[in-house]
N, C-alpha and C positions, 0 to 999 in steps of 0.2 A: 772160588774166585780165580785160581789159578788158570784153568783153563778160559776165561775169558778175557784175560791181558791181552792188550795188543800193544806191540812197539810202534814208536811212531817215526815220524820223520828222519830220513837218514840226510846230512851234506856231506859232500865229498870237495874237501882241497885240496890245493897243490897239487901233484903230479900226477893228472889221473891219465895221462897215455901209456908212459913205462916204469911206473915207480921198480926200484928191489925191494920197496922196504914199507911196510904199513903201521900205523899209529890208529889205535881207535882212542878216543880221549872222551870222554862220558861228564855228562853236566850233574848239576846239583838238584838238590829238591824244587819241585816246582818251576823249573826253569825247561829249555828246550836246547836242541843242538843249535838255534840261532843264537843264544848268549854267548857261544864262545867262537860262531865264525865269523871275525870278524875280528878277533885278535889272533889268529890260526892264519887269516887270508895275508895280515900283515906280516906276520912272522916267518911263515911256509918257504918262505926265499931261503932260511938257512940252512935249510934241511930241504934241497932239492929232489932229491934221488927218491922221496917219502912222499905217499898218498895217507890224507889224515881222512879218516872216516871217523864223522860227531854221528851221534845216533841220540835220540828222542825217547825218554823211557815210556813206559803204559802211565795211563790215567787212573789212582787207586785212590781210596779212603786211605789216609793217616790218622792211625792213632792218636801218635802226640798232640797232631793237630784238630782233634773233635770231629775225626772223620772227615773231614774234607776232602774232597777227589782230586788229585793234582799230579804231574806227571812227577814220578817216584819211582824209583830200582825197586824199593822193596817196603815193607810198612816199618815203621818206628812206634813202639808201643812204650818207650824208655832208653834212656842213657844209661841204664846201669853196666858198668863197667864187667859183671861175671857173664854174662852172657847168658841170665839165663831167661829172660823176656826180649832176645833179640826175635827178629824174623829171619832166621837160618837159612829156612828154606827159599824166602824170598831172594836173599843174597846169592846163593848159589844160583836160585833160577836165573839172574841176572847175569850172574858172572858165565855160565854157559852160553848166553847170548849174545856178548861180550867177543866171548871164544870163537863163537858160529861167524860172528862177523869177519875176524881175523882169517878165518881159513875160508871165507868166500875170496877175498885179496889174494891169500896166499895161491887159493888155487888158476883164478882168473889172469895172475900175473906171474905165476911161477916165483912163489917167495918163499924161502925157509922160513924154516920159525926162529931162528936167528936173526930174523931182518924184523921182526914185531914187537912192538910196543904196546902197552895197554897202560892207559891212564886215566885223570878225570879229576874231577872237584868235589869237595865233602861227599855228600851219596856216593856218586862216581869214582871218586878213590877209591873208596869202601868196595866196590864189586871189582875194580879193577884189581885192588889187592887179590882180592878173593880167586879172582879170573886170574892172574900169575900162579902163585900159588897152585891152585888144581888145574893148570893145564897139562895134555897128555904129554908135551912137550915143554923144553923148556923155550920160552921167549929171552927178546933181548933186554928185556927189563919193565919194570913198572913204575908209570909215574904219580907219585901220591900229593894233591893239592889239598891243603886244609882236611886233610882225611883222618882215618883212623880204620883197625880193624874189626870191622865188623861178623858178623857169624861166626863167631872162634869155634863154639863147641860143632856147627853141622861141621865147617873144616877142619876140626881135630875128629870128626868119625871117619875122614875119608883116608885116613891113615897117609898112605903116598902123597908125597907132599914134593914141588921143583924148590927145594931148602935154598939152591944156589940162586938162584931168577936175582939180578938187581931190583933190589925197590929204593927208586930217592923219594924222599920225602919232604915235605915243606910247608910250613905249614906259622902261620902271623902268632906274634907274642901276642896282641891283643884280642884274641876271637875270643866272642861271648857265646857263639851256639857251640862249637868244639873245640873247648878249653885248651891251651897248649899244654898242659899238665896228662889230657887226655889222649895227646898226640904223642907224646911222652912214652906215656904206658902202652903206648902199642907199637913203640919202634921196641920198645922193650920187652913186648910179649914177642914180637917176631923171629932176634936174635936170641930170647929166653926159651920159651917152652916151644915155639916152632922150629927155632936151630937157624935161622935163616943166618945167612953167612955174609950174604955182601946187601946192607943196609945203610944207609945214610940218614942223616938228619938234618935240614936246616932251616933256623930258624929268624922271624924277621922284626923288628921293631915296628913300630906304628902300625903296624897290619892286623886288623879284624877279621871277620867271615868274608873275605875277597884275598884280591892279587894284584900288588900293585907292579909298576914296570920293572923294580932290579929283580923283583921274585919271578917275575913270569920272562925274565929274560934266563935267569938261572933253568926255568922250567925248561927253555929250549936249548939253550946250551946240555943240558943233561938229556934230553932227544937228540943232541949230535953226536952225543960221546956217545950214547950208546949203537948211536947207525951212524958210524963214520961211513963216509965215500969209500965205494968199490973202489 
């Protein structure tokens, strides 16, 4: 099955003549990169120096879901928290994809890997964590929306790990598809068994499996700290 994923649709906002700085932000299950441009296209003003690349995952059967084909980073066969009915492979494959995106910006605009961001929503967090995490370099941080970490045990084989990468996190007191208790346990497996060093957590009243404006304003204010102005 692997070899016949295709990604799909890429937008590109905000600064696409000179950015220094690239954001790839990654959507949710069954959603596309049009569910988030359009809060990106309003927001893009704070962080001008930055090119946001939303990218479209492949169209796959979901398990959880009875098989259904839908655009998905990777397959969901279960929530269990040990990891050991995750889709490993598929999360990596994703988060390599993730990475490929960053260094086409990087190289097309001359940008460190200092200047990069990688983020995204539930699914999307999930690879993006993943994509920090195993990148050959370290980035300038990872943004987690309603996420958690996913593929623990394929990324606990790949031994070398960016421990230091910022990962902020954020994630609604009320969500019923990825409990906050669940978001919990993976800011905790992060700084626990991964070691990761500079991790945050915040969390939000009234907020379910979405984002509402003080959270997705924190989102970008945590995209400026981490790409302040040259």
């Amino acid at each position: 099955m692997a070899a016949a994923l295709r990604y799909g649709e890429i937008a590109l906002v905000g600064n696409k003549l000179n950015p220094n700085s690239v954001v790839v932000f990654s959507h949710g299950l069954g959603d596309t990169c049009a569910g988030w441009a359009g809060s990106f296209r309003a927001l893009a003003s704070r962080v001008p120096q930055a090119l946001f690349v939303l990218p479209t995952a492949p169209n796959q059967p979901v398990t959880l879901n009875g098989g259904a084909r839908m655009p998905s980073w990777y397959d969901i066969a279960s929530f269990d928290t040990d990891g050991r009915r995750e889709d490993g492979d598929g999360v990596l494959r994703s988060a390599q994809y993730i990475l490929k995106l960053v260094d086409d910006q990087r190289t097309k605009f001359n940008i460190p890997p200092h200047r990069a961001v990688v983020g995204g929503f539930s699914q999307g967090a999930v690879i993006s964590i993943a994509a920090g995490l195993t990148s050959p370099t370290k980035l300038a941080g990872v943004i987690s929306v309603s996420g958690y970490v996913g593929g623990r045990l394929a990324i606990q084989a790949l031994g070398e790990l960016q421990r230091e990468v910022p990962i902020r996190m954020f994630h609604g007191k009320e969500d019923p598809m990825i409990p906050l208790q669940m978001s919990r346990g993976s800011r905790d497996l992060l700084t626990g068994l991964f070691k990761c060093k500079n991790v945050t957590h915040r969390e939000y009243d009234g907020v379910g499996h979405g984002c509402n404006e003080p959270e997705l304003d924190d989102v970008f204010a945590a995209i400026a700290e981490l790409l302040p102005p040259l």
